[in-house]
N, C-alpha and C positions, 0 to 999 in steps of 0.2 A: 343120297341124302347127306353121305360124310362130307362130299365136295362143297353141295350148301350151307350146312352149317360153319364150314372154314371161310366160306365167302362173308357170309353176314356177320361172323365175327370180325373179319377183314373191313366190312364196312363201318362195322360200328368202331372200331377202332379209330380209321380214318376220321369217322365225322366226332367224336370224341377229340380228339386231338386238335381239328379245326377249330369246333368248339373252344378249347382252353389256349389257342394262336388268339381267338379275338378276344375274348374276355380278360387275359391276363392272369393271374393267380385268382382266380372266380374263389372269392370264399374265404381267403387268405387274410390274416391278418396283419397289420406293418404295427410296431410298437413305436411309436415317438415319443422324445424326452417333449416336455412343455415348459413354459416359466409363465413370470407374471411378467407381462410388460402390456398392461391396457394402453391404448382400447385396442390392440392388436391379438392378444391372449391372453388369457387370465382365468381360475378356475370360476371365478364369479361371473364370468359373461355367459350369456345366452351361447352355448356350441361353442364353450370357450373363448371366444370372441370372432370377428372377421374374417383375420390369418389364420386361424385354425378351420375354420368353416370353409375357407378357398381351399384349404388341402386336403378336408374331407372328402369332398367334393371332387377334386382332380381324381382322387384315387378311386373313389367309387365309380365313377365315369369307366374306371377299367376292372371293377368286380372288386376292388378291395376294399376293406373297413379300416377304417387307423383308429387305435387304441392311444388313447392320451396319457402320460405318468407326468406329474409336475415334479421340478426339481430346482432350486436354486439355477443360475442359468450356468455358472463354470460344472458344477455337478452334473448338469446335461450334457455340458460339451464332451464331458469324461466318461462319460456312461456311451458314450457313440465311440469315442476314439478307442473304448476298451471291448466293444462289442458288447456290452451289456443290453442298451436298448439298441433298434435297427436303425436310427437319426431322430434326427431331430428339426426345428423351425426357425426362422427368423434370423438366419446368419448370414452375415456380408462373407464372400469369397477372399480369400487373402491368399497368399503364397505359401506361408506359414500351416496352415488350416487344410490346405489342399492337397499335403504332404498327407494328412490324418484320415480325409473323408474327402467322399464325394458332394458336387456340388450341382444341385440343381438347374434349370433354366429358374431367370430373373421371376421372383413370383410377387415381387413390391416394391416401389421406388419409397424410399426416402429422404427426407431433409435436417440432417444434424446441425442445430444451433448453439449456442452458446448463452447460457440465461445466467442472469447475474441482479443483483440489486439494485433498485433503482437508485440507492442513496448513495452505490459503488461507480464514481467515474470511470466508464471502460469506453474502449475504440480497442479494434484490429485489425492490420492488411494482411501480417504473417506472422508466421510462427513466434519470432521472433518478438513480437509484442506480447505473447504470451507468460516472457521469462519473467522470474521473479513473482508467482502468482502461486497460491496453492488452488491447485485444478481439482475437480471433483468428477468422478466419471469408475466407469462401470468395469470391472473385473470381465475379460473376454471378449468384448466390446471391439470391432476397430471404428478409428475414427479419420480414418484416412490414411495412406504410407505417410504422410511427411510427418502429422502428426505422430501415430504409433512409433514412427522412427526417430523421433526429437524425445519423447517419452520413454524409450527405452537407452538412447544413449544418454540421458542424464540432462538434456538442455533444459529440459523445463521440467516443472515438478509435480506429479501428478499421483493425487490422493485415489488408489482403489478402493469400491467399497463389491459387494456380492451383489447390491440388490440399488437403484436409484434413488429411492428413498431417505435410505439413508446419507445418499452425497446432498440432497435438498435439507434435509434436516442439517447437514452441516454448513450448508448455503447460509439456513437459517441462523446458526451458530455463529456466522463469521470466522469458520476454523476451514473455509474454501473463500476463496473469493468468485470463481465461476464455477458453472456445471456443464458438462456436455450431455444433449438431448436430443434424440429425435425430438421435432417440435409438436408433433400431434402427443406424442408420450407424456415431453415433459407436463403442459399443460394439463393432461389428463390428468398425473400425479398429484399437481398441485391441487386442485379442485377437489379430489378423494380424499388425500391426507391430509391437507391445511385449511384452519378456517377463511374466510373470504377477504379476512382485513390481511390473513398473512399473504394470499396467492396476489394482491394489490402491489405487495412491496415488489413483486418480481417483474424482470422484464427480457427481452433477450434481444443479443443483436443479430442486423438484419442479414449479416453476411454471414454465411453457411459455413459451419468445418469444414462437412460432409455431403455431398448428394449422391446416394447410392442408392442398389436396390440388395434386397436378401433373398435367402433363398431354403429348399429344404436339403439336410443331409443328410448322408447316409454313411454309415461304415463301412469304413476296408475291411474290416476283421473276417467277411462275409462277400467277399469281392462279387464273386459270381450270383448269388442274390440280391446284391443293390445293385450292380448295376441292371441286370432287368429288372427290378423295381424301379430306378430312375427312367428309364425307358417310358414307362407304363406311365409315370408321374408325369413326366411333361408332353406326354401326349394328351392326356387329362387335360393338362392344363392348356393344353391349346383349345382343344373343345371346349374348357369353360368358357374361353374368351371369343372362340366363334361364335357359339352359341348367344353368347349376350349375357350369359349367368357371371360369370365373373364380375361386369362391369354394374348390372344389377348389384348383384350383393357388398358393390362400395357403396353403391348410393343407397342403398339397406341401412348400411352402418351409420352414415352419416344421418341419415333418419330415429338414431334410434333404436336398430333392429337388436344390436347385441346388449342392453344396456345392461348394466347388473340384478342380478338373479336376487338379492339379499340387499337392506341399508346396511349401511354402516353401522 
């Protein structure tokens, strides 16, 4: 009877273990930083918004639940690179960044525009027609290497603010002449935070900074835990997007699925 009962706790072990191979951290929690950036995330969207609903989603697909905390978006980036929370959402890959955290497979293309007043004569091919402008754009943000790299050696002058809002409000102000935006974003903004005669005066041009895509990250501080949690992640997110779920829950969105929880 001693030899059976060493067997079947031998078995159960095995199948225990099997068990937690395919599930992944079954039951585990992942903590992400969040910000506002509708209609992507936002605490006022339905499941936060979209982006956050696709990453819910990836991770559950492997047994885990993600815990949302909002934060300013540079106070996210800081909270992951310090280990405080386990990553975070919505971040383009940079050279810089990669040195701090890991970085997910692609989980959203983008398109960075440039909006500007309609009463502001503007045209650009390159950088270089950007000189001479105060630029409006976002603290953390990349907006390309040549950009980011023109912006940090001085060529051109570029106003930070923490939050996009505030760069449109200065849009508005005339203390920016441009702003740099995703364009499903910036639009969003505008329609939330300005009345209808203001979001008229804006426009944006057709040629893109930026086309990228983001991604979720994760901490070094914790090396051997993200990276099998990234593992798990974009396995996830392969099956959302076999599945069909992924590609659903854009045309969700665009329907209306995440709209705001609360009016203005």
């Amino acid at each position: 009877m001693g030899y059976l009962n060493v067997i079947f706790r031998m078995i159960f072990i095995i199948i225990f273990s099997l068990m937690n191979t395919n599930m992944g951290l079954s039951g585990e929690i992942v903590r992400l930083a969040n910000g506002e950036w509708p209609p992507f995330t936002s605490q006022k969207l339905k499941k936060f918004g979209v982006y956050s609903d696709i990453v819910s989603k990836a991770f559950a697909l492997e047994g885990i639940e993600v815990e949302y905390k909002f934060f300013p978006w540079a106070r996210s980036y800081y909270n992951v690179k310090t280990g405080t929370m386990d990553g975070s959402l919505t971040w383009a890959p940079t050279e810089e960044k990669k040195r701090d955290v890991i970085f997910s497979d692609p989980v959203f293309m983008h398109k960075k525009v440039i909006f500007h007043l309609k009463a502001f004569n503007f045209n650009w091919n390159s950088i270089k027609d950007l000189k001479g402008l105060n630029i409006g754009a976002t603290r953390q943000y990349t907006y390309g290497s040549v950009f980011d790299n023109a912006a940090k050696r001085g060529v051109i002058h570029v106003e930070y603010t923490t939050n996009e809002v505030m760069s449109l409000k200065k849009l508005f102000a005339e203390r920016v002449q441009v702003f740099l935006s995703d364009i499903n974003v910036g639009y969003n903004l505008l329609r939330s935070n300005f009345t209808q005669d203001k979001v008229k005066l804006v426009t944006h041009h057709k040629k893109p900074i930026q086309e990228t895509f983001t991604c979720v990250i994760l901490t070094k501080k914790n090396i051997s835990k993200s990276i099998h949690l990234m593992k798990l992640f974009n396995r996830g997110l392969r099956k959302l997007k076999k599945q069909g779920v992924y590609k659903k829950t854009i045309e969700d969105s665009r329907q209306g699925e995440y709209l705001l929880k609360l009016s203005k």
